[in-house]
C-alpha positions as CSV (number, residue, x, y, z in Angstrom):
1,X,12.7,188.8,151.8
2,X,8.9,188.8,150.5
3,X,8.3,185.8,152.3
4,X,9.2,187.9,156.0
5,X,7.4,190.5,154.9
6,X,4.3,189.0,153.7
7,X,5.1,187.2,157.3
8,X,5.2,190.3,159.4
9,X,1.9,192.0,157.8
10,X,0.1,188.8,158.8
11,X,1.4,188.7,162.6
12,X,-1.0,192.1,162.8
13,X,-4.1,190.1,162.0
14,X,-3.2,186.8,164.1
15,X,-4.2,187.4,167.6
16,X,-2.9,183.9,169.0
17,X,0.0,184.3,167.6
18,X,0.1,188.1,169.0
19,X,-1.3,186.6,172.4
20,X,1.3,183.9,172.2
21,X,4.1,186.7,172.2
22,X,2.8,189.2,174.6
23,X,2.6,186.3,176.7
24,X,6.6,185.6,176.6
25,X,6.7,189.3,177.9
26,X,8.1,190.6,173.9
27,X,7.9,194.0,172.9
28,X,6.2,195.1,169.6
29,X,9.9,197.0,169.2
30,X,11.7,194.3,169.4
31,X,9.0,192.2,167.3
32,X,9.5,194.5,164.8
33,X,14.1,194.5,165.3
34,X,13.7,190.9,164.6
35,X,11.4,190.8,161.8
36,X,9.1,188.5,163.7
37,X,6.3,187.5,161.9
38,X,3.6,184.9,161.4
39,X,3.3,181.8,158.8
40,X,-1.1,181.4,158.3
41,X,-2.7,178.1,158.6
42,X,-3.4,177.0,155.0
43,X,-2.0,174.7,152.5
44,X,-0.9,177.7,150.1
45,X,-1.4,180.9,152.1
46,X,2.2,182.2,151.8
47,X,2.8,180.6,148.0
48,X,-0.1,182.0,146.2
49,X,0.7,185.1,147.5
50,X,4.4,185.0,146.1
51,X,3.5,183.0,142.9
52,X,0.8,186.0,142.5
53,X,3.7,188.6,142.7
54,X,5.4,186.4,139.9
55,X,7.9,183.9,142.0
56,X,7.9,180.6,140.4
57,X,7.0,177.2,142.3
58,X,10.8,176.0,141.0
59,X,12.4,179.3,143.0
60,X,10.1,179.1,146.2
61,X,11.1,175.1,146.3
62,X,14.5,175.7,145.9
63,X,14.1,178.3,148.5
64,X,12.9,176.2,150.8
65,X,9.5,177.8,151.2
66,X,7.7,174.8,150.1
67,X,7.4,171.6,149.8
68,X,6.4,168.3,148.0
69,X,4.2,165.3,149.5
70,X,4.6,161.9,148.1
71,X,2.1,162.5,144.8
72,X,4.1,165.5,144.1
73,X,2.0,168.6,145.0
74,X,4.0,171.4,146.7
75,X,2.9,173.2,149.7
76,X,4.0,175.5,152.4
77,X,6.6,174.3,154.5
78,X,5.4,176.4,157.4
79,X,2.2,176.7,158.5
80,X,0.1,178.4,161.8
81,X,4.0,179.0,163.7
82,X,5.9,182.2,164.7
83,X,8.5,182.9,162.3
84,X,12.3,184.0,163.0
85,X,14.0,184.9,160.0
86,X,17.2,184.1,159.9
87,X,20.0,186.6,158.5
88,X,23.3,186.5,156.8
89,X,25.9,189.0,158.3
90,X,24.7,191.3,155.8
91,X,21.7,191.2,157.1
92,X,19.8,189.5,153.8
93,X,16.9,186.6,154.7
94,X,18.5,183.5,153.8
95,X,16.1,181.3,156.4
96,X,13.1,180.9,158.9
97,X,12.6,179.5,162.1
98,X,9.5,178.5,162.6
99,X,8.2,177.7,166.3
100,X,4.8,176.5,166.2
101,X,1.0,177.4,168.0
102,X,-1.0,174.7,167.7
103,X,-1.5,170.9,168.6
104,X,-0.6,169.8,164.9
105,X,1.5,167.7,164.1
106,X,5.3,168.3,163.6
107,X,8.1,169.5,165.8
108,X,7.9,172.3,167.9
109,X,10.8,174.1,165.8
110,X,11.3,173.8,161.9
111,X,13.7,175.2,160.5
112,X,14.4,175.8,156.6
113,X,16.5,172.7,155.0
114,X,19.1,173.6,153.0
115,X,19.3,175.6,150.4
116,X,21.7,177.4,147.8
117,X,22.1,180.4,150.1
118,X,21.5,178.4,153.9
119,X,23.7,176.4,155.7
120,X,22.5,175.6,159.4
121,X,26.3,174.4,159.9
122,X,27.2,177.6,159.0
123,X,24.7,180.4,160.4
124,X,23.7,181.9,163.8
125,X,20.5,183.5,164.4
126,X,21.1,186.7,165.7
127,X,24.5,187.6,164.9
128,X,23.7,190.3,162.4
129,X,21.5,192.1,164.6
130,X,24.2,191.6,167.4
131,X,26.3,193.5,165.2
132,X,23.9,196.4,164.2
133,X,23.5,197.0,167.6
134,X,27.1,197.1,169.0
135,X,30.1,199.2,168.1
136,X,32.4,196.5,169.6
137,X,31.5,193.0,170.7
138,X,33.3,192.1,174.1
139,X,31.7,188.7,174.3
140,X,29.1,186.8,172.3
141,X,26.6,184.4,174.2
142,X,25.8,181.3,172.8
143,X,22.4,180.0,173.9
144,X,19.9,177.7,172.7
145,X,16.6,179.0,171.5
146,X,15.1,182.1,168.8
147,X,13.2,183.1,171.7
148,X,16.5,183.6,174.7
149,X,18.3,185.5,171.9
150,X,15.6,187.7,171.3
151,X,14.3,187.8,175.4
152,X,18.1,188.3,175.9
153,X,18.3,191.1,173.8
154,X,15.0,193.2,174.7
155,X,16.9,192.9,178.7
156,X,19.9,194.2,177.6
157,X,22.2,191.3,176.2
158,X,22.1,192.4,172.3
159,X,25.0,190.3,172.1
160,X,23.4,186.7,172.0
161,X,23.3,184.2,169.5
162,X,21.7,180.8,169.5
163,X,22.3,177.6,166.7
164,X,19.9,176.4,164.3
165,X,18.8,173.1,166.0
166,X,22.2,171.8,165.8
167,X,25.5,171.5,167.9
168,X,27.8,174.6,168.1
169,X,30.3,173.2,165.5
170,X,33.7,174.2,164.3
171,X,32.3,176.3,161.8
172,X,30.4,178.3,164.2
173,X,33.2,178.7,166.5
174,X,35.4,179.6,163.5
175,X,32.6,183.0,163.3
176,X,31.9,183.9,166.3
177,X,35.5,185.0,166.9
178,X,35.6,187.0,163.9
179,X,34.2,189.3,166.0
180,X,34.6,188.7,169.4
181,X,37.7,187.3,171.7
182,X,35.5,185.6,174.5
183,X,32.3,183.2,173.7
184,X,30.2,181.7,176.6
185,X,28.2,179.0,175.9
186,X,24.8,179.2,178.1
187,X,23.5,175.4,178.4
188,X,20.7,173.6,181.3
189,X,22.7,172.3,184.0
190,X,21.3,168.8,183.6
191,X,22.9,166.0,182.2
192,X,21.7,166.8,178.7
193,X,23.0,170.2,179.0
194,X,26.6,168.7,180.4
195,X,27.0,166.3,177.5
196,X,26.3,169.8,174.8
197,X,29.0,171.5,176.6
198,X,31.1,168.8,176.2
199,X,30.8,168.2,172.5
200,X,31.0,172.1,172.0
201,X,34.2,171.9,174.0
202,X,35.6,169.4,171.6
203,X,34.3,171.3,168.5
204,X,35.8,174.5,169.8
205,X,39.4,172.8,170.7
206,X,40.8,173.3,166.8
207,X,40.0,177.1,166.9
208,X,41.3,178.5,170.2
209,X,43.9,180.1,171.2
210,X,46.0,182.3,173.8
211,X,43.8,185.3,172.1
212,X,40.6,183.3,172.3
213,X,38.5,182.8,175.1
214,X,35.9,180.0,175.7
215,X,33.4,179.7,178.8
216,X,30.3,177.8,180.1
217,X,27.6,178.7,182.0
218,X,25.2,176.3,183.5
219,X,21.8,177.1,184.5
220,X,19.7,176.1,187.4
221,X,17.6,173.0,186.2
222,X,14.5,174.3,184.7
223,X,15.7,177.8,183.9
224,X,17.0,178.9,180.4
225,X,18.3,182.4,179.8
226,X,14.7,183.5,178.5
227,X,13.3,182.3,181.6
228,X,15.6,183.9,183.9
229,X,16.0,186.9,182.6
230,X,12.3,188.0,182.6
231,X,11.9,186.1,186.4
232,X,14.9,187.1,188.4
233,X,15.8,190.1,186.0
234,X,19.2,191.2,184.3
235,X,21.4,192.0,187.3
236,X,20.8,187.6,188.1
237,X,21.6,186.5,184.4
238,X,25.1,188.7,184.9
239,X,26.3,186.9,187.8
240,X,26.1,183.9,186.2
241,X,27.8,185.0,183.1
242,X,30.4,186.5,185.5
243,X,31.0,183.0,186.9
244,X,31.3,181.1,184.2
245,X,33.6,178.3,183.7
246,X,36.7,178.4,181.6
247,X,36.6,176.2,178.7
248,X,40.2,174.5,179.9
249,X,38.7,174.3,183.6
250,X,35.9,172.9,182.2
251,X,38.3,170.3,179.8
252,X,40.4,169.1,183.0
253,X,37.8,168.4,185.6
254,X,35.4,166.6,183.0
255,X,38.7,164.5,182.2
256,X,39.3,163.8,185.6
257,X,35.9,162.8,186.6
258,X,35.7,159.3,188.4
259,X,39.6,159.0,188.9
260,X,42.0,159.0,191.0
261,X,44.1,161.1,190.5
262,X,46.4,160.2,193.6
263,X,47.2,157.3,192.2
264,X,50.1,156.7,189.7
265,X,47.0,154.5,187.6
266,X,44.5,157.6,187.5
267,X,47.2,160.0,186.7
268,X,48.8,158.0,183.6
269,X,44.7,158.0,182.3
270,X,44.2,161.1,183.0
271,X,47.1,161.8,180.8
272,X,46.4,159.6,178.2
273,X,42.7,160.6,177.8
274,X,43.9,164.1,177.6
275,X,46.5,163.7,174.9
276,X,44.1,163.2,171.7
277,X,42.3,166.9,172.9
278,X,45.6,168.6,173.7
279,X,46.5,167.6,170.2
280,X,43.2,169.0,168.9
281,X,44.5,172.8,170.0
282,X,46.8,174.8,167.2
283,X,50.2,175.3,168.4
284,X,51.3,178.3,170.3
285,X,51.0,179.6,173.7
286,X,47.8,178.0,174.8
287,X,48.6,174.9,173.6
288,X,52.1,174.8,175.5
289,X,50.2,176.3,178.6
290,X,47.5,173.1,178.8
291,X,50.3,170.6,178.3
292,X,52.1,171.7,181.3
293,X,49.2,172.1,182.9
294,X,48.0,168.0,181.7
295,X,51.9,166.8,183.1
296,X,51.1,169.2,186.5
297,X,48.1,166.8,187.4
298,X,49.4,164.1,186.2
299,X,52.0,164.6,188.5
300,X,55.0,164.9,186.2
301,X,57.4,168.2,186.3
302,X,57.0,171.0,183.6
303,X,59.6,170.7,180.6
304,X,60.8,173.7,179.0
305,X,63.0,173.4,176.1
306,X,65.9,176.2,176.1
307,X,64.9,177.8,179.7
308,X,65.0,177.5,183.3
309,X,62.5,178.1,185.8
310,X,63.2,181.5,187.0
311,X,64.6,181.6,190.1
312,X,62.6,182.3,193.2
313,X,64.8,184.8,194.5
314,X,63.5,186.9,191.9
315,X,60.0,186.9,192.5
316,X,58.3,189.5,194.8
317,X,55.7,188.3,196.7
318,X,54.1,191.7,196.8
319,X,55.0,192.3,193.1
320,X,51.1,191.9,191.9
321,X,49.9,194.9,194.2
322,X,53.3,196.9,193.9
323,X,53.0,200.7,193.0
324,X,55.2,199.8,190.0
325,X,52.2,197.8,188.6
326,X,51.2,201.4,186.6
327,X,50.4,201.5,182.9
328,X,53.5,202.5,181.8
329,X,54.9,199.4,183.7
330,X,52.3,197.3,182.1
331,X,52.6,198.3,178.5
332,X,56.3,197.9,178.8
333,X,55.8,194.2,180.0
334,X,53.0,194.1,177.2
335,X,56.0,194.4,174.8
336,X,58.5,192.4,176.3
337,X,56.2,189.4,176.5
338,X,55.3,190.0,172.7
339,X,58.8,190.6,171.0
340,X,61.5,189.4,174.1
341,X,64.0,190.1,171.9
342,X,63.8,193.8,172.2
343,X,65.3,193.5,175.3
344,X,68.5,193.2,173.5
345,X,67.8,196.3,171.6
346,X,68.0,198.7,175.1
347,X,71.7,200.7,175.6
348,X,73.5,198.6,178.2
349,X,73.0,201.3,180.9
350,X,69.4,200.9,180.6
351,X,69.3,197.4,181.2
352,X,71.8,197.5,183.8
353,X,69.3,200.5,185.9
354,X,66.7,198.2,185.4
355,X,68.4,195.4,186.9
356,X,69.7,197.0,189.5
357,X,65.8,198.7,191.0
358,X,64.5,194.7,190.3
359,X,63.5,194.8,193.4
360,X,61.3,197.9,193.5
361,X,59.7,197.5,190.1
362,X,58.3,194.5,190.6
363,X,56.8,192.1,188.2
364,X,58.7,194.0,185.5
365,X,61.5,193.8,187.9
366,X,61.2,190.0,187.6
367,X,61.1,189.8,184.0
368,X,64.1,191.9,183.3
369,X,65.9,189.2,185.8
370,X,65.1,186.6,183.6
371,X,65.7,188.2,180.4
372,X,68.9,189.2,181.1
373,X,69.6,185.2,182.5
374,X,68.0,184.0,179.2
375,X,68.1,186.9,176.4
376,X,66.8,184.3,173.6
377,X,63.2,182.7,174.9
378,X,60.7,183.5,173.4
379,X,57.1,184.3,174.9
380,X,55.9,180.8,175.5
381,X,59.1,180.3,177.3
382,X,59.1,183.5,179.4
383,X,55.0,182.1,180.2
384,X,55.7,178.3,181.0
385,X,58.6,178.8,183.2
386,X,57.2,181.4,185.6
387,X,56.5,179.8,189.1
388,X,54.1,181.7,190.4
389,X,50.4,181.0,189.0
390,X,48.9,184.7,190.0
391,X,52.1,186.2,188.5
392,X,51.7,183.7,185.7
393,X,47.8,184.8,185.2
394,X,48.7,188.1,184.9
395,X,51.5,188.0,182.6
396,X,49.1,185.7,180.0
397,X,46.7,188.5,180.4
398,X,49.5,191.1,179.4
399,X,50.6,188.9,176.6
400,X,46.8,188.8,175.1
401,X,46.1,192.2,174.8
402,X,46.4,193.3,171.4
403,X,49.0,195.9,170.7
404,X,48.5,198.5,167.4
405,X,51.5,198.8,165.1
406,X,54.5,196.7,164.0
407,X,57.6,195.2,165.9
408,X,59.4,198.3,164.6
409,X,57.2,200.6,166.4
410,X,57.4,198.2,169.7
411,X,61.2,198.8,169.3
412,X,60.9,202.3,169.5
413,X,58.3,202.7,172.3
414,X,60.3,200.5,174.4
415,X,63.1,202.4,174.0
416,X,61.4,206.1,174.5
């Protein structure tokens, strides 16, 4: 923390690096959100400074702050670069970024090693202030660079988070939905860009579930979020979020690529590439969902142990735009796909009503006809059997949406 600050007084002073930022279009407000600052050129400009306010050389190399050549002498670690620091979700400086202004040598981004309290494995830059600025976090965007997170959030997008010059691991995955439900990983639509998405796929694959969503966006070859946001402005960057690709869409065209898929050959590889990632997912409803989904392409009909496909004299075809489809016809098929077997728990007369107006309730209509033909599935039953994939969409969107309370509670809702 003296280290950023002794880095944001010096950015005041440094007119490239000032130049360098007015020039990627940044605000001093959101300079100032970020805790942007500005590492001097110097051997020791940032550790005599420190060691003069009484940090030892031991602390500031264990921090990370210096460093050691080959005859032993410390220096700074950064030197003439922009510096990001990077927060815990706290909000303490446990890091820097630090992109660099001149034609020195080294790479264009250095980050901090690792240290007691810094784990690049671990960490996302930007995810604390994501959180100070939003109540509740709808989606989080994962994107490459210090500088889209911070573009992305001066243009409206507070919610974007970017790596620390490694892949978008397990760990990562395993944070981001602490706080969210729905991720979109931004990456260049090149090959490069392709074969990131693909990894992050895999990485992602032990962590998801019917509750968690995963998406891709790919953007026009030489455009990243920083770009296109400031070029084509915020209304453009939306769209493309809007479209992005589902991470399971995403999973079965990518194994599919370069077979054929008529053929009994391409269908038994498709198959068994797709085996080892299906395996990869935790059991439960999503897992159950992409296996039927792996034996549909691969030509082979779904199984479901302990229930029937429901009949399709029982579907409306109209059933997704019917004026049953209200709220109080959604929340009571929110239940029933949650806890089936409080269908059991409704007076006989009740069930029997229902049964007989099927037809003019609609999708709830439909569920009570297959409740009553098979009282004990259970939700990934009820969700793998259903024939019709709108009907089927919407009923896995009922069955995410969180409910407050207890299955007591449910009980008593459903039968008020």
């Amino acid at each position: 923390e003296s280290a950023e600050r002794i880095y944001r007084q010096k950015l005041r002073g440094a007119e490239r690096a000032v130049s360098y930022l007015k020039g990627r279009a940044l605000t001093g407000v959101t300079a100032r959100d970020f805790g942007i600052g500005y590492a001097p050129e110097g051997w020791q400009s940032l550790s005599e400074i420190l060691i003069g306010e009484g940090i030892s050389n031991e602390t500031l190399l264990k921090a990370g702050l210096t460093t050691k050549n080959d005859s032993g002498r410390a220096y700074d670690r950064f030197r003439h670069r922009i510096m990001f620091p990077i927060r815990d979700v706290r909000g303490r400086v446990i890091g820097f970024g630090g992109r660099k202004l001149g034609d020195e040598e080294g790479p264009k981004y250095l980050n901090s090693p690792e240290t007691p309290v810094f784990s690049k494995n671990q960490e996302l830059y930007g995810l604390y202030e994501a959180r100070k600025a939003m109540r509740s976090i709808d989606r989080l965007l994962v994107v490459e660079g210090y500088m889209d997170v911070v573009a992305l959030a001066q243009n409206g997008f507070p919610n974007a988070v970017a790596t620390l010059g490694t892949a978008t691991g397990e760990a990562h995955y395993q944070k981001l939905y602490r706080y969210t439900d729905e991720v979109v990983c931004c990456f260049d639509g090149d090959k490069a860009g392709r074969s990131a998405a693909w990894r992050a796929l895999e990485s992602a694959l032990p962590v998801l579930n019917e509750h968690r969503q995963l998406k891709f966006v790919f953007l026009p070859d030489g455009e990243d979020p920083d770009s296109m946001v400031r070029d084509q402005g915020a209304g453009a960057f939306t769209q493309f979020l809007d479209n992005a690709t589902p991470g399971m869409e995403y999973l079965f065209s990518k194994l599919g690529e370069g077979l054929d898929l008529q053929s009994l050959d391409g269908r038994a590889r498709f198959m068994g590439l797709a085996n080892s990632y299906v395996e990869k997912i935790p059991a439960g409803l999503l897992k159950d969902l992409v296996k039927n989904r792996v034996r549909e392409i691969g030509g082979m009909a779904a199984t479901v142990p302990g229930a029937q496909r429901v009949p399709r004299q029982n579907r409306q075809s109209s059933a997704l735009t019917s004026t049953a489809d209200t709220a109080l016809a959604r929340r009571i098929l929110s239940i029933l796909l949650k806890a089936p077997a409080l269908w059991s728990s409704l007076d006989e007369n009740t069930r029997r009503s229902l049964l007989a107006h099927g037809k003019d309730i609609g999708l709830l209509g439909n569920i009570a006809n297959f409740l009553s033909d098979h009282p004990t599935s259970d939700p990934n039953e009820i969700l793998i059997a259903w024939p019709d994939e709108a009907e089927q969409q919407q009923l896995i969107e009922l069955a995410r949406k969180p409910l407050a309370s207890d299955e007591q509670a449910w009980r008593q809702e459903l039968i008020d």
